[in-house]
N, C-alpha and C positions, 0 to 999 in steps of 0.2 A: 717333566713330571711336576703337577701340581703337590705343594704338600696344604695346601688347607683340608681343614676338616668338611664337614656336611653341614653342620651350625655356621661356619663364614660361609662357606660359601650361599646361604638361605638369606645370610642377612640381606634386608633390604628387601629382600621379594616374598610375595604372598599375602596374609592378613593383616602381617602386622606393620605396616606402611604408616596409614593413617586412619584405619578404625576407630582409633581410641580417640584421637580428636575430631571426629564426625560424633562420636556419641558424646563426647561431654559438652562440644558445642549444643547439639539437641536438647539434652538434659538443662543447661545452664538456661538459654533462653523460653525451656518449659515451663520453670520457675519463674524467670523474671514475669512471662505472660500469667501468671497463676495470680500473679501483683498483680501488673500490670491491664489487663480487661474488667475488673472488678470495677477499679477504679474510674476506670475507661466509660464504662456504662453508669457508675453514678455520676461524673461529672458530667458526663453530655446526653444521657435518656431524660433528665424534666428538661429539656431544651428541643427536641421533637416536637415540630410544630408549633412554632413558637417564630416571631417575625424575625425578618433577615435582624433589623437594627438590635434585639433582644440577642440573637447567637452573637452575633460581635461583640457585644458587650461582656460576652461571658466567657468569650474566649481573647478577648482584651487582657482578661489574667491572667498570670503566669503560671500559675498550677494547674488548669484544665488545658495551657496549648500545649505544657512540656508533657502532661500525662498523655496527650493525643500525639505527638509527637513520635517519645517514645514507644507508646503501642505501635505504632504503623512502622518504625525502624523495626525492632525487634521481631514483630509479627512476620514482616517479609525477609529479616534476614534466617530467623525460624523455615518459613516455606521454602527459601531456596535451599535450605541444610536437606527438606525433608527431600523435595523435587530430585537433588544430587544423589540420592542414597535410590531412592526409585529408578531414577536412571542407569545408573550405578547397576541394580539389580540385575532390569528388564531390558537394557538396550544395550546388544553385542555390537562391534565394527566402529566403521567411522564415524559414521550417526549419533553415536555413545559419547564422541567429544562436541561436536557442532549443538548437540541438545543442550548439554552441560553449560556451555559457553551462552546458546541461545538464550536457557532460563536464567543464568546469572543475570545476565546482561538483561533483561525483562525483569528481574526482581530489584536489581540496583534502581533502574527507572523508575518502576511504579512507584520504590521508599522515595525518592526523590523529589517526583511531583507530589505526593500525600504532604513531606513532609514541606515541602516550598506553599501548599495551599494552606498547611494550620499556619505557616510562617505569617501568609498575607493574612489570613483573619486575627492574627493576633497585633499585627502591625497599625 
């Protein structure tokens, strides 16, 4: 005979796992983008059109490669929270983990090369 209650025996299963930390990750990097894009487009929209040797030059600085930088960290680590929670929802069975796994692994990549290409233009 078991003597736990209904409350131990729950712990651990159901909503309250890791909810709260899918939403405050969301929330957190909503904010930072809330910064983070504003900035994002005045430093690099008068650079539109504008010749290759002119973008290098202005991403030669240190505050338009870190602000491009971290937008495109942030941004894709944003998408894979929101991708997870979609998935999460909409996709029952095995398919539910291989998805999960698929889109990390595509959102780690894409921050990667984004962020190894502002690397070179600032190098």
């Amino acid at each position: 005979m078991r003597y736990l209650t209904d409350r131990k025996r729950a712990t651990g299963w159901g909503s309250s796992k890791t909810g709260t930390d899918h939403a405050w990750s969301m929330k957190v990097s909503s904010v930072a983008l809330l910064i983070l894009i504003p900035l994002f487009l005045i430093t690099v929209a008068p650079y539109t059109g504008q010749p290759y040797e002119v973008v290098i030059d202005h991403f030669s600085r240190p505050f338009p490669a870190v602000i491009a930088a971290l937008t495109i960290g942030v941004g894709f680590m944003h998408f894979k929270d929101g991708v997870r929670v979609l998935i999460e929802d909409y996709v029952h069975g095995p398919a539910e983990q291989w998805l999960i796994i698929a889109m990390t692994c595509l959102c780690y990549a894409a921050a990667a090369f984004g962020i190894i290409a502002v690397v070179r233009l600032a190098i």
